[in-house]
N, CA, C and O atoms as a GROMACS GRO file, in nm:
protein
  604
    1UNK      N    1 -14.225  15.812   3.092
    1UNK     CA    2 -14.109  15.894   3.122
    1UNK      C    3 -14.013  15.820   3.215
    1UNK      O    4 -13.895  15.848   3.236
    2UNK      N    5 -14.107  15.690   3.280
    2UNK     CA    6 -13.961  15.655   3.358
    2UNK      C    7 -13.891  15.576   3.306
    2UNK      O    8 -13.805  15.533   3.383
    3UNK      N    9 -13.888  15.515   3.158
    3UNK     CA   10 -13.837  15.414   3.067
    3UNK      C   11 -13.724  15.573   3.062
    3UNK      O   12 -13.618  15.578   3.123
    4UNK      N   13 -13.753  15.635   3.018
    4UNK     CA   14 -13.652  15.751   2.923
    4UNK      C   15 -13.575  15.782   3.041
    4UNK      O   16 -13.455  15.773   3.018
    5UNK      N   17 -13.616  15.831   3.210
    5UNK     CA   18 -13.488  15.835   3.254
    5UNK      C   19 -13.424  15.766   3.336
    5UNK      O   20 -13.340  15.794   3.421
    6UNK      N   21 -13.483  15.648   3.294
    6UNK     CA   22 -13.389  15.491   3.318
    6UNK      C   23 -13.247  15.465   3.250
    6UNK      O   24 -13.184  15.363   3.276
    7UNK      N   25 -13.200  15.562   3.161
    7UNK     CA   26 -13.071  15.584   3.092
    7UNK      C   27 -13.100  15.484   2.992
    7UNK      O   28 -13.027  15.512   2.897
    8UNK      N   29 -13.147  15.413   2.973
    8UNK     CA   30 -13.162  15.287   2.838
    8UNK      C   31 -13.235  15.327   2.709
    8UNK      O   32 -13.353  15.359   2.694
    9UNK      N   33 -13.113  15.315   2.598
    9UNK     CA   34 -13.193  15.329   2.495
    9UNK      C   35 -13.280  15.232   2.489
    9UNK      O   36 -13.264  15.117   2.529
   10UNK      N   37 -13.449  15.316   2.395
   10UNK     CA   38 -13.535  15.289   2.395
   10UNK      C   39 -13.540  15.259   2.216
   10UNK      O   40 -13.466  15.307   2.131
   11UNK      N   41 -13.647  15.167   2.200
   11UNK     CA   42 -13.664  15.168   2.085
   11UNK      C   43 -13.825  15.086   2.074
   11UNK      O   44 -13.846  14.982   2.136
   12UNK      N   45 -13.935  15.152   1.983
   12UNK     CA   46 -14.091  15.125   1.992
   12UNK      C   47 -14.093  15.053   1.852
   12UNK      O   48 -14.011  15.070   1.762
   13UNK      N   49 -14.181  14.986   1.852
   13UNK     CA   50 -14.208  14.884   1.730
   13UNK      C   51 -14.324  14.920   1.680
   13UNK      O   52 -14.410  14.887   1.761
   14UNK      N   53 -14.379  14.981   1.573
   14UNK     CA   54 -14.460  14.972   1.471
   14UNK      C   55 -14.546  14.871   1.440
   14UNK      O   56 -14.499  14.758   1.427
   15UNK      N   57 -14.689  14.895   1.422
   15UNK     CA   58 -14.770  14.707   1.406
   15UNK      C   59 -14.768  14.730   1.280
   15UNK      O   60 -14.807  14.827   1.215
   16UNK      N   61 -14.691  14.580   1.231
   16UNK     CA   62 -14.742  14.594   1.084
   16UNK      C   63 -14.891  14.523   1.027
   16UNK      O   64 -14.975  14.458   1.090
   17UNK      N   65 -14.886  14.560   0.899
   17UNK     CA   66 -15.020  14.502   0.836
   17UNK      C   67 -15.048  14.359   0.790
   17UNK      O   68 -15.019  14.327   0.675
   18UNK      N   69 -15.112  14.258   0.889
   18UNK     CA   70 -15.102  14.159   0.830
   18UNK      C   71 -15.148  14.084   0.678
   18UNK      O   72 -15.252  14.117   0.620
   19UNK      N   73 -15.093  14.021   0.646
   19UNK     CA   74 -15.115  13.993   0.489
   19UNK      C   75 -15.234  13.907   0.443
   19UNK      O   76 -15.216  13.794   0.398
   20UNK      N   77 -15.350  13.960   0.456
   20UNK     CA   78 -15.492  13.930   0.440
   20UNK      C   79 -15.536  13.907   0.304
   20UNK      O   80 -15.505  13.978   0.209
   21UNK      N   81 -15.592  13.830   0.301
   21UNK     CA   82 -15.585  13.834   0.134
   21UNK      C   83 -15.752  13.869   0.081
   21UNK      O   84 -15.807  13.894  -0.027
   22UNK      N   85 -15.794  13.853   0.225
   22UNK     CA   86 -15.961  13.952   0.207
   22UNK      C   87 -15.934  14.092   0.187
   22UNK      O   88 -15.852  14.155   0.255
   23UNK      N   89 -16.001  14.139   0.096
   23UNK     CA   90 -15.961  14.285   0.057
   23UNK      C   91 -16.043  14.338   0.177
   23UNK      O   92 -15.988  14.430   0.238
   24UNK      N   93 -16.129  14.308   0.211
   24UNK     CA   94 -16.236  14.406   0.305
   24UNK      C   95 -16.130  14.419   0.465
   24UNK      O   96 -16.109  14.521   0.532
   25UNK      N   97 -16.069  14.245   0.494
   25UNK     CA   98 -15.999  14.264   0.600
   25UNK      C   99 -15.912  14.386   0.596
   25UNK      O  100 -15.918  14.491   0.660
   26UNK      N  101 -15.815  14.338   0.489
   26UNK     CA  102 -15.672  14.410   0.451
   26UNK      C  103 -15.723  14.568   0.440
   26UNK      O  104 -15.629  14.643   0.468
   27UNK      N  105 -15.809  14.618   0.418
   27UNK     CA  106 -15.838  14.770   0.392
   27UNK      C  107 -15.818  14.794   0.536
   27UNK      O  108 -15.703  14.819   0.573
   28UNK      N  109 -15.913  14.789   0.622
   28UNK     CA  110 -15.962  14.766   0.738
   28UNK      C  111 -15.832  14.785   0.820
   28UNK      O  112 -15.802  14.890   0.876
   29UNK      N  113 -15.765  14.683   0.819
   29UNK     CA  114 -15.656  14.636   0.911
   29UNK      C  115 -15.531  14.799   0.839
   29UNK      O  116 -15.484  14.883   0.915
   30UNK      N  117 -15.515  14.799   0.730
   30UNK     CA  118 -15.443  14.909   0.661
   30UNK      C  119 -15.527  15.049   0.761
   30UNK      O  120 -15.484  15.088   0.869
   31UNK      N  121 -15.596  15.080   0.723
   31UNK     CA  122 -15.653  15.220   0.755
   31UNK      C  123 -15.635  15.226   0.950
   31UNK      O  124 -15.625  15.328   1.017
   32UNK      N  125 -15.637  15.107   0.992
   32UNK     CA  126 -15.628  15.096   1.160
   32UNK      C  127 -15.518  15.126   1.203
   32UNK      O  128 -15.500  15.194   1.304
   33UNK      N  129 -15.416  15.069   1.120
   33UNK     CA  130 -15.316  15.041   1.194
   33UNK      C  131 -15.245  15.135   1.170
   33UNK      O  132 -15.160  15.162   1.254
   34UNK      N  133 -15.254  15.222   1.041
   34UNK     CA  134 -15.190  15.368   0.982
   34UNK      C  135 -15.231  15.470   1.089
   34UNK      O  136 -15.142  15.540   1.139
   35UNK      N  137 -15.350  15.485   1.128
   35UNK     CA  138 -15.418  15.569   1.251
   35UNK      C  139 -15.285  15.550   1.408
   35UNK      O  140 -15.226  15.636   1.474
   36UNK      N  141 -15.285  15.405   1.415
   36UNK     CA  142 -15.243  15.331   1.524
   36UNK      C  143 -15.084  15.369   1.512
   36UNK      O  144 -15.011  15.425   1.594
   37UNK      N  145 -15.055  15.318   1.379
   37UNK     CA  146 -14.854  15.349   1.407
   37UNK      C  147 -14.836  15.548   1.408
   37UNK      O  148 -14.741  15.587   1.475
   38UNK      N  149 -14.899  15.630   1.358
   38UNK     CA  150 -14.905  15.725   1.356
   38UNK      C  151 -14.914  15.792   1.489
   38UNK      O  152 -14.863  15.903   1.508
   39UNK      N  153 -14.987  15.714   1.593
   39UNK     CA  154 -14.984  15.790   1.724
   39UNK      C  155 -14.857  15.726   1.773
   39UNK      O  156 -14.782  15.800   1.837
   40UNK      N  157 -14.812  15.572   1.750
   40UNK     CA  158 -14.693  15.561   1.806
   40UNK      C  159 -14.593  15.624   1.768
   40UNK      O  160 -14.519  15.637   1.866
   41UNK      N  161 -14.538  15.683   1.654
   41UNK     CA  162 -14.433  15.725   1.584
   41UNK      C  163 -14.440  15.881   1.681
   41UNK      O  164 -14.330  15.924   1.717
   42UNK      N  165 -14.594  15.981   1.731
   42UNK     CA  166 -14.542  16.075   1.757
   42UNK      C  167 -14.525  16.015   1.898
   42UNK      O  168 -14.457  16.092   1.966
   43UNK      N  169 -14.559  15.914   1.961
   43UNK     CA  170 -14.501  15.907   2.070
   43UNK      C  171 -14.353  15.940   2.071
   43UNK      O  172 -14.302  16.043   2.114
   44UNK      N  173 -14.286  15.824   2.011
   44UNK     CA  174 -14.132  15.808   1.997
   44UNK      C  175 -14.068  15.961   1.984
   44UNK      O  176 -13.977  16.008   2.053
   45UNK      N  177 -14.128  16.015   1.896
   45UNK     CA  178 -14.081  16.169   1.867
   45UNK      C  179 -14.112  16.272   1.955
   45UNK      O  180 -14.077  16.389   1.939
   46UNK      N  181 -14.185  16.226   2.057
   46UNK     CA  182 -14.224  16.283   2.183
   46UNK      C  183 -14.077  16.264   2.276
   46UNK      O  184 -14.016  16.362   2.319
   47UNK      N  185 -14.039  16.145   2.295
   47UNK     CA  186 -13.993  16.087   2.413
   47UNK      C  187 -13.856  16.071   2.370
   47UNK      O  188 -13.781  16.008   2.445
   48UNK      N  189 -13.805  16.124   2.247
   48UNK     CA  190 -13.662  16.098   2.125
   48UNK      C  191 -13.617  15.973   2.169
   48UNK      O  192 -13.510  15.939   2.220
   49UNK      N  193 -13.775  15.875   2.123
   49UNK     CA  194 -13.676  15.701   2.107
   49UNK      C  195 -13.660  15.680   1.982
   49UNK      O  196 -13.694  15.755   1.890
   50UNK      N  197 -13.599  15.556   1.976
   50UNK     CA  198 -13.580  15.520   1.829
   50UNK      C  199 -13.754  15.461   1.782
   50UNK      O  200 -13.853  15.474   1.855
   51UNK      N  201 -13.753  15.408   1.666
   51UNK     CA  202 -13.864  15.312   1.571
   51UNK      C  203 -13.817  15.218   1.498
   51UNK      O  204 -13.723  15.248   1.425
   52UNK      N  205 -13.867  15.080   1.497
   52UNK     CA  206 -13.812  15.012   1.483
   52UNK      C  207 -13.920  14.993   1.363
   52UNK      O  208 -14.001  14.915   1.412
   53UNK      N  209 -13.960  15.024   1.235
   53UNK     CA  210 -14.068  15.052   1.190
   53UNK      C  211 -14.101  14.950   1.083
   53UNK      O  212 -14.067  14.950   0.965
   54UNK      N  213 -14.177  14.858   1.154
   54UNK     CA  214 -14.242  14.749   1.063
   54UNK      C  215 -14.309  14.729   1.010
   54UNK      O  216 -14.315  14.635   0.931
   55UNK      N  217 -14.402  14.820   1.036
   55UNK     CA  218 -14.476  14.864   0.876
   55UNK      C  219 -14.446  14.884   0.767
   55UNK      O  220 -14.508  14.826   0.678
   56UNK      N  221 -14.358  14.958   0.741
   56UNK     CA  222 -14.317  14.962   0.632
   56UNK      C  223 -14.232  14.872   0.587
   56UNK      O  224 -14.247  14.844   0.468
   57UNK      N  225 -14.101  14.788   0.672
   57UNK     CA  226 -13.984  14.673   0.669
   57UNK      C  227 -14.026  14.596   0.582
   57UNK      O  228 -13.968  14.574   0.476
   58UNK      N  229 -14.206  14.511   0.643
   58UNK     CA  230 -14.302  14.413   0.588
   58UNK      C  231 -14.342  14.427   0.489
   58UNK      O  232 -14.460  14.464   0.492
   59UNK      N  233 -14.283  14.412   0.356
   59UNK     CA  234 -14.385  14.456   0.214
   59UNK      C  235 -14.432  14.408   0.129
   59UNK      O  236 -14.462  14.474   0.030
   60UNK      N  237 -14.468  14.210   0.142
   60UNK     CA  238 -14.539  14.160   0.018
   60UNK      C  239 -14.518  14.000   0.105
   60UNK      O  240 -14.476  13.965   0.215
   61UNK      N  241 -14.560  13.949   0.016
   61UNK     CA  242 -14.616  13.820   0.050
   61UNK      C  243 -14.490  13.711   0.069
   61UNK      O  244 -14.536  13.602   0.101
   62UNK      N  245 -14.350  13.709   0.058
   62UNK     CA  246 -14.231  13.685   0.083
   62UNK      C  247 -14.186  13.695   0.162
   62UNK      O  248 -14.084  13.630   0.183
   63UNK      N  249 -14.254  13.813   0.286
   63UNK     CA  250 -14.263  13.844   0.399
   63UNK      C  251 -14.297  13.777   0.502
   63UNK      O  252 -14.256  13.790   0.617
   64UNK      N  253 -14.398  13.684   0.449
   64UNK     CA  254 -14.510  13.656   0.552
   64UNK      C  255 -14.488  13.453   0.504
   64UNK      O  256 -14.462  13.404   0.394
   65UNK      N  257 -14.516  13.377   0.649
   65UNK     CA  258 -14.570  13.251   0.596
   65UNK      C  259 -14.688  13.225   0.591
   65UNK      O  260 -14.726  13.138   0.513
   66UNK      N  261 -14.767  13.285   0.663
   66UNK     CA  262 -14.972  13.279   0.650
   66UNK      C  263 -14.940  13.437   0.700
   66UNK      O  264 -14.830  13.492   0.709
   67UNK      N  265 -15.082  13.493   0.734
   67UNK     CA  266 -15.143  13.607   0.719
   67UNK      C  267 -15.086  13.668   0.819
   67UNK      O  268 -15.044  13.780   0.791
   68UNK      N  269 -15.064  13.621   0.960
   68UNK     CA  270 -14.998  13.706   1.053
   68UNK      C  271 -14.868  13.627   1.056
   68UNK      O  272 -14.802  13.718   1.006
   69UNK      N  273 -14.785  13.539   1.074
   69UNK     CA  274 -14.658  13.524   1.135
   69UNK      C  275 -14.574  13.545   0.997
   69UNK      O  276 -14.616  13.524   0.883
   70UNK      N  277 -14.427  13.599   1.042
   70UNK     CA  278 -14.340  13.662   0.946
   70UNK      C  279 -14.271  13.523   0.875
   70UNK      O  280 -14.252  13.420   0.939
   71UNK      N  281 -14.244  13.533   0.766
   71UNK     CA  282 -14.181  13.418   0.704
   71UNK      C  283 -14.026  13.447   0.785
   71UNK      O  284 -14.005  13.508   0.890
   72UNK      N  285 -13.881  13.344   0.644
   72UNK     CA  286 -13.733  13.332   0.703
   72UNK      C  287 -13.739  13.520   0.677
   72UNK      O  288 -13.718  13.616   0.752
   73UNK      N  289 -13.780  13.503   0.518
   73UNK     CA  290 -13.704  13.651   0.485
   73UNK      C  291 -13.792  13.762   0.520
   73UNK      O  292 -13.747  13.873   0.492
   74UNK      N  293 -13.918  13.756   0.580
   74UNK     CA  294 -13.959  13.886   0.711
   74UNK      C  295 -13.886  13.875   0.840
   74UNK      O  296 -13.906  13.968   0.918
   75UNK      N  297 -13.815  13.791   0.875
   75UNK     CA  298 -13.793  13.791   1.022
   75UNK      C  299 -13.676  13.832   1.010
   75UNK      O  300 -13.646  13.907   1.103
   76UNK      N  301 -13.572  13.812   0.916
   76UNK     CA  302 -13.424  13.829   0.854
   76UNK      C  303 -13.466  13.953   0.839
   76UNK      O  304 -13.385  14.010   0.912
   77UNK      N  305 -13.535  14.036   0.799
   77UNK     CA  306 -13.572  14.184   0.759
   77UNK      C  307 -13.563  14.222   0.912
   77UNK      O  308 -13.454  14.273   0.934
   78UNK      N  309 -13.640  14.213   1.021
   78UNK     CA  310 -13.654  14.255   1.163
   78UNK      C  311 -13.490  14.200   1.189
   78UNK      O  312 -13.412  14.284   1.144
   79UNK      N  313 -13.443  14.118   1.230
   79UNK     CA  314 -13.333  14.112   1.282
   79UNK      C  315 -13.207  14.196   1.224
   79UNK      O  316 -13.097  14.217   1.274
   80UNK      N  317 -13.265  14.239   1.092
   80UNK     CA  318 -13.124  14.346   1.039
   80UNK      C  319 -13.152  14.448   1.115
   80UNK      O  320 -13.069  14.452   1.206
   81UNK      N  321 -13.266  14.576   1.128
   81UNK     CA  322 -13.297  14.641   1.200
   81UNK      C  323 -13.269  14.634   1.364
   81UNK      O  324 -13.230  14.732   1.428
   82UNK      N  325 -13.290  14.529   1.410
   82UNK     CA  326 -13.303  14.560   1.525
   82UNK      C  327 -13.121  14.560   1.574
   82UNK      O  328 -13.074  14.619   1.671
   83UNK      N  329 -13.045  14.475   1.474
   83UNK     CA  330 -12.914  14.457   1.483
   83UNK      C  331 -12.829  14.609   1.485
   83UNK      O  332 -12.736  14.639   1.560
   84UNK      N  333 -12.894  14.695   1.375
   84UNK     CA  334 -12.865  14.816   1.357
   84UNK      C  335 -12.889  14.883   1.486
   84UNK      O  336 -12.789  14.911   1.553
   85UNK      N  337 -12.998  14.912   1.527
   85UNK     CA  338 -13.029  14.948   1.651
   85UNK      C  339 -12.950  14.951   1.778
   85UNK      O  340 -12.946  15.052   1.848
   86UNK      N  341 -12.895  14.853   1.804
   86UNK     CA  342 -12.816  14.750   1.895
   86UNK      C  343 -12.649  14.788   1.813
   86UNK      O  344 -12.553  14.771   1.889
   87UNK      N  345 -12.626  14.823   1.712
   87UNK     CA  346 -12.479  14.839   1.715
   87UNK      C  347 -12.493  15.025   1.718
   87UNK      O  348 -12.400  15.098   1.752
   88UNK      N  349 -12.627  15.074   1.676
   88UNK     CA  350 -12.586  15.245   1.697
   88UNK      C  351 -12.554  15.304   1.836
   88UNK      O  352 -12.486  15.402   1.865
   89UNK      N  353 -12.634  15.197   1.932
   89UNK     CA  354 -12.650  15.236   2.076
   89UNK      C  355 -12.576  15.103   2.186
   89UNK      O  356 -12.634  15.022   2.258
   90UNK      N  357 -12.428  15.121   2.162
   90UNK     CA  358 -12.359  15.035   2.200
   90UNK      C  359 -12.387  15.081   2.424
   90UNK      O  360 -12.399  15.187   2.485
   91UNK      N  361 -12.386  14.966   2.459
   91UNK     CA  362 -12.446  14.955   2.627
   91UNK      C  363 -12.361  15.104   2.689
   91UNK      O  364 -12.411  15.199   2.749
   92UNK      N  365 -12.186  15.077   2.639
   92UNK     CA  366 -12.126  15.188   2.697
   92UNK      C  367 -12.182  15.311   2.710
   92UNK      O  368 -12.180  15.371   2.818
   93UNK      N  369 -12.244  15.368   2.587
   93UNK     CA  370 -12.305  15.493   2.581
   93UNK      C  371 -12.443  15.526   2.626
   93UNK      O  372 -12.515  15.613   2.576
   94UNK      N  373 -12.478  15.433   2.744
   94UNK     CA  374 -12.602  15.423   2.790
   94UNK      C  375 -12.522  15.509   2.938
   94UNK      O  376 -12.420  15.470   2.995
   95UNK      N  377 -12.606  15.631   2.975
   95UNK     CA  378 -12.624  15.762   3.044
   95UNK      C  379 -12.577  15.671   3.166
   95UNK      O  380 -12.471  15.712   3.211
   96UNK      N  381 -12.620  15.576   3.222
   96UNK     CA  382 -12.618  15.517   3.344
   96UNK      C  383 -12.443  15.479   3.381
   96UNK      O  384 -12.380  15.514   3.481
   97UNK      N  385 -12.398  15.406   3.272
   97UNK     CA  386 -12.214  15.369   3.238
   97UNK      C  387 -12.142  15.477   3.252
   97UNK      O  388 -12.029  15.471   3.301
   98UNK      N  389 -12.200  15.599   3.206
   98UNK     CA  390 -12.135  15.718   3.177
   98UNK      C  391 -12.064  15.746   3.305
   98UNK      O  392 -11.950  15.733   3.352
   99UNK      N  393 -12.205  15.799   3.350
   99UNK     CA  394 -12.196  15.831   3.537
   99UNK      C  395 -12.125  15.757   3.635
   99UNK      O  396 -12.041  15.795   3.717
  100UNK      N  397 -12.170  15.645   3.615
  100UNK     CA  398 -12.116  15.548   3.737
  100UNK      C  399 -12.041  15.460   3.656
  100UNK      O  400 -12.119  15.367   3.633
  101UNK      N  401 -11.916  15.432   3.590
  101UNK     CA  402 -11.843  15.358   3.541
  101UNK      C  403 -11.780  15.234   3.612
  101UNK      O  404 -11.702  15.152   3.564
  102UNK      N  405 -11.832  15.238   3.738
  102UNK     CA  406 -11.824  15.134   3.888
  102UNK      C  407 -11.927  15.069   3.837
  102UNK      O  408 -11.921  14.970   3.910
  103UNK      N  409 -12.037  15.047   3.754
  103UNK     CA  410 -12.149  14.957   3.722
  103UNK      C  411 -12.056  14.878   3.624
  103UNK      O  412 -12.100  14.774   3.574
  104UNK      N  413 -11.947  14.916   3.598
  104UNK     CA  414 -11.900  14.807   3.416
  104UNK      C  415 -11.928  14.659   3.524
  104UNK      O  416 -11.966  14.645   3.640
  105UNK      N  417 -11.898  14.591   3.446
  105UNK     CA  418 -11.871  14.418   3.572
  105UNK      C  419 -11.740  14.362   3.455
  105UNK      O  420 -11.717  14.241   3.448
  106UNK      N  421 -11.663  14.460   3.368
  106UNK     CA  422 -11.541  14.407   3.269
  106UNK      C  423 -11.411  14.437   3.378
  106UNK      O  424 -11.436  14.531   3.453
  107UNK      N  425 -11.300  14.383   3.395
  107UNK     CA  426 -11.186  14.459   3.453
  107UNK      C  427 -11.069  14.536   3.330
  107UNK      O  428 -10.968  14.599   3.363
  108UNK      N  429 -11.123  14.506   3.152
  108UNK     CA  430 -11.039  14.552   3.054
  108UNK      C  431 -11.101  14.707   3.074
  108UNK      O  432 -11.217  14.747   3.078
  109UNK      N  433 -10.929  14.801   3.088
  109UNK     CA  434 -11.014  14.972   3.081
  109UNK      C  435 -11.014  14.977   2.924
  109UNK      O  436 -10.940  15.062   2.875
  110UNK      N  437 -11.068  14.918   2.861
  110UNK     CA  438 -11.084  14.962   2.704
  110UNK      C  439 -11.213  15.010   2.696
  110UNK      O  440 -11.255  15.090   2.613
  111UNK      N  441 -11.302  14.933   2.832
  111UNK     CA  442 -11.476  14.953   2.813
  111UNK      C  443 -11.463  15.074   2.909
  111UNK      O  444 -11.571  15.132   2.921
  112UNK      N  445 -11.357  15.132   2.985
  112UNK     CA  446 -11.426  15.264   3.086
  112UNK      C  447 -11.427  15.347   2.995
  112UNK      O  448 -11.343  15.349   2.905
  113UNK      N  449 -11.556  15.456   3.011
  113UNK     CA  450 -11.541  15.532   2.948
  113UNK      C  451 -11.417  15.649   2.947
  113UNK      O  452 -11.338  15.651   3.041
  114UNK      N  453 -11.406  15.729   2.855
  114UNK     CA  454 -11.306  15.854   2.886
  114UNK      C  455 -11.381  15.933   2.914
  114UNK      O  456 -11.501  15.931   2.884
  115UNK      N  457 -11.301  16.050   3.003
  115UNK     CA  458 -11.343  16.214   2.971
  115UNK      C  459 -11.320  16.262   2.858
  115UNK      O  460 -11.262  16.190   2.777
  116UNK      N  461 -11.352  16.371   2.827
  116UNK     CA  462 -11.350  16.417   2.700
  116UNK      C  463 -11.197  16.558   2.696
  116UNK      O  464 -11.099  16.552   2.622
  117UNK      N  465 -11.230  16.678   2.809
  117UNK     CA  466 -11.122  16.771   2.849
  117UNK      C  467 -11.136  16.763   2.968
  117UNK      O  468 -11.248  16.766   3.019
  118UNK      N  469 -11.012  16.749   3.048
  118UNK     CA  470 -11.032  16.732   3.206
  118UNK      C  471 -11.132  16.725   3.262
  118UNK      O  472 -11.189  16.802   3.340
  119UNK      N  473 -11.165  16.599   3.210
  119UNK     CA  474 -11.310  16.544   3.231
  119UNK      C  475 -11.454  16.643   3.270
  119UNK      O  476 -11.518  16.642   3.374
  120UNK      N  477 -11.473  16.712   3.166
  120UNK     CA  478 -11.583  16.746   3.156
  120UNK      C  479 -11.606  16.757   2.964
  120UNK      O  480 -11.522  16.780   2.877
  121UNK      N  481 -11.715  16.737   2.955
  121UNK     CA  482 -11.773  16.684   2.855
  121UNK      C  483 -11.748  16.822   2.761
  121UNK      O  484 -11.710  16.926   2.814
  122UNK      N  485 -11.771  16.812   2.625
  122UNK     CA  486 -11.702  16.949   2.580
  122UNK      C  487 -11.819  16.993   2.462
  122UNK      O  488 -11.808  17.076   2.372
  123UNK      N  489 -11.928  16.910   2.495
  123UNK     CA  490 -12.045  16.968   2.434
  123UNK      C  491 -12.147  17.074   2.519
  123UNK      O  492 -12.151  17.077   2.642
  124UNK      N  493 -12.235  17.166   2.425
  124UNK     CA  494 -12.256  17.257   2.470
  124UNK      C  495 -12.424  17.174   2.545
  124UNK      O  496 -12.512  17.099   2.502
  125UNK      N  497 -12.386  17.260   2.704
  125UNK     CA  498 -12.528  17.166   2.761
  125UNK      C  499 -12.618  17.275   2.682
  125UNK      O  500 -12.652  17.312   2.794
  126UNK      N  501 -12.676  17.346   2.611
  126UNK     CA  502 -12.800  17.372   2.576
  126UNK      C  503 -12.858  17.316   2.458
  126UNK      O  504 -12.977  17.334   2.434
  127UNK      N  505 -12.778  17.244   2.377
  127UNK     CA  506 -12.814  17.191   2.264
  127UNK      C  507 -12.773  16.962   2.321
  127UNK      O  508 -12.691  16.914   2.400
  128UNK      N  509 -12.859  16.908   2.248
  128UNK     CA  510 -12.844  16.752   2.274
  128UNK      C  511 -12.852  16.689   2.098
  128UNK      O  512 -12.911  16.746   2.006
  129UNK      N  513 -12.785  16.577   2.090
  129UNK     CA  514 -12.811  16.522   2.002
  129UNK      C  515 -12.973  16.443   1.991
  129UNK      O  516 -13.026  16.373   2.077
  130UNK      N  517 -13.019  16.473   1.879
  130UNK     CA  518 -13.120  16.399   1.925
  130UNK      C  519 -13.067  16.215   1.917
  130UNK      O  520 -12.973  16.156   1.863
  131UNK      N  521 -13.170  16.177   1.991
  131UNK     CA  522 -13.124  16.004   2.034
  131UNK      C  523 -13.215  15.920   1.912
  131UNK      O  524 -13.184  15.817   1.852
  132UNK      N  525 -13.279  15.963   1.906
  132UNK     CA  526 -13.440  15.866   1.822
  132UNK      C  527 -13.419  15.855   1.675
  132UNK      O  528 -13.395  15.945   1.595
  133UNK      N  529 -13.435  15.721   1.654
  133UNK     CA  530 -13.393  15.742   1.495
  133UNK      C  531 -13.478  15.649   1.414
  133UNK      O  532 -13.513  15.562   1.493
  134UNK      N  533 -13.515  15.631   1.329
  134UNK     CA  534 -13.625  15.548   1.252
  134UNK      C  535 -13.561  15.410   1.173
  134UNK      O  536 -13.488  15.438   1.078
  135UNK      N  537 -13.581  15.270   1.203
  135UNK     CA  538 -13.528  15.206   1.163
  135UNK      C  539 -13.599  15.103   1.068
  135UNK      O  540 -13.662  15.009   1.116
  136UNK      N  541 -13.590  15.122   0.932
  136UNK     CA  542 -13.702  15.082   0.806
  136UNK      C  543 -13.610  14.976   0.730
  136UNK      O  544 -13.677  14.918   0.645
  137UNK      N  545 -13.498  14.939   0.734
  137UNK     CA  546 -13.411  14.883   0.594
  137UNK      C  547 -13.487  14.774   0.572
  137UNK      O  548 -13.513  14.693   0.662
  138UNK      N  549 -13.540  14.760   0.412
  138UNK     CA  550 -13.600  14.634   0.397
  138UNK      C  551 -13.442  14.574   0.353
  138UNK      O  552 -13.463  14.472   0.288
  139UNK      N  553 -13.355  14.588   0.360
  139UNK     CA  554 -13.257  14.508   0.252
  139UNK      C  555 -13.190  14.379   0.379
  139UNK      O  556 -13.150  14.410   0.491
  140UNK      N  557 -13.193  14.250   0.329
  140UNK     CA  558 -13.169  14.142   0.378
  140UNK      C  559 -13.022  14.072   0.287
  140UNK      O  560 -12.999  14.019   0.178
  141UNK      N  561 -12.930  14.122   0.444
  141UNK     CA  562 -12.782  14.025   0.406
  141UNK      C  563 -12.805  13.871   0.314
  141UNK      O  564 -12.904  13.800   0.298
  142UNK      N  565 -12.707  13.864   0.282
  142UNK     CA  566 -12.692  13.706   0.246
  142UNK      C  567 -12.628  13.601   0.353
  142UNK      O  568 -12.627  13.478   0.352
  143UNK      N  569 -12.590  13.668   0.419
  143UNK     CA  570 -12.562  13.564   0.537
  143UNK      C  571 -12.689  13.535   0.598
  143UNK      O  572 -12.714  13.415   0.594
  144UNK      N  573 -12.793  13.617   0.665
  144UNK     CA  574 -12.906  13.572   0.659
  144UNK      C  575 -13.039  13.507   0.599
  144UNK      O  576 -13.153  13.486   0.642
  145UNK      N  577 -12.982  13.490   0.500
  145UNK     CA  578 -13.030  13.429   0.360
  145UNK      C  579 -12.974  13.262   0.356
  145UNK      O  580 -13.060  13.178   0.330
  146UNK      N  581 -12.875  13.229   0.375
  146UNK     CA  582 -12.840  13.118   0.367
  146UNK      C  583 -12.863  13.005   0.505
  146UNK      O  584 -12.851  13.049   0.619
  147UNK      N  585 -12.884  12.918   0.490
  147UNK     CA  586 -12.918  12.812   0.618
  147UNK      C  587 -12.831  12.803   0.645
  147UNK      O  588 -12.731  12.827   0.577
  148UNK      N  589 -12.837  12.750   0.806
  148UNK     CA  590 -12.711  12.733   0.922
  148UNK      C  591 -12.736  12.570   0.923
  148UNK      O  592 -12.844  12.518   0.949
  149UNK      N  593 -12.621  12.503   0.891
  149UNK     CA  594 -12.663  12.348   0.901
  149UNK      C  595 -12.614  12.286   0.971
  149UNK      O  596 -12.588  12.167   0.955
  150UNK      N  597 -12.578  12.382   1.109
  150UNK     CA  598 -12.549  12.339   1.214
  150UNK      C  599 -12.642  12.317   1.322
  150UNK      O  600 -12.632  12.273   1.437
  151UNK      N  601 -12.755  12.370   1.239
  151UNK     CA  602 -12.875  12.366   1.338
  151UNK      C  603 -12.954  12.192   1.355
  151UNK      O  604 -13.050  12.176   1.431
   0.00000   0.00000   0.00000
């Protein structure tokens, strides 16, 4: 609880299943980790963080370069997600900016926030958006697809 009222969006990561090619492992590791992301997911839905959910993201052997580390196009899969993540919950709209707009360290007022009606907020305090949102896209840009040969 003190991550949540630290004002920072939160976001929990999912273990995915590593790509075992022992069926006895791979069952094993499947049935554990379904138990395992299942208590994390009601965490998140406990605490309205996001999921960054890699279990499911991870889905075949294109994914993976050996059994546990993610290949280009598993890791290109995580970085779309987490990119998403990171543009839904831009810093401004983090509870802490809101309040104290003396924390920006920008001098452009494009980043202070506004009031909404003579500065008070014009949503109803008994209802909240929820914050937590589930983040699964297996689909991988082509810009991340192509090599940087500047590297």
């Amino acid at each position: 609880s003190k991550l949540r009222d630290s004002g920072c969006h939160i976001a929990m990561c999912t273990v995915y299943r590593p790509n075992f090619s022992d069926l006895f492992f791979k069952s094993l590791a499947t049935v554990a980790l379904r138990v395992h992301n299942a208590r994390l997911e009601a965490i998140c839905e406990d605490f309205d963080c996001s999921v960054l959910d890699l279990a499911n993201i991870l889905e075949g052997d294109e994914d993976f370069a050996n059994p546990l580390e993610l290949s280009t196009n598993g890791g290109a899969k995580v970085v779309e997600n987490i990119a998403a993540f990171v543009g839904d919950h831009p810093v401004l709209a983090l509870r802490r900016y809101q309040h104290n707009p003396h924390l920006l360290s920008t001098e452009d007022d494009a980043f202070l926030p506004i009031p909404d009606v003579f500065g008070f907020g014009v949503k109803c305090c008994s209802t909240r958006r929820q914050s937590g949102r589930v983040y699964s896209n297996r689909v991988v840009t082509s810009d991340l697809k192509q090599p940087n040969l500047k590297l």
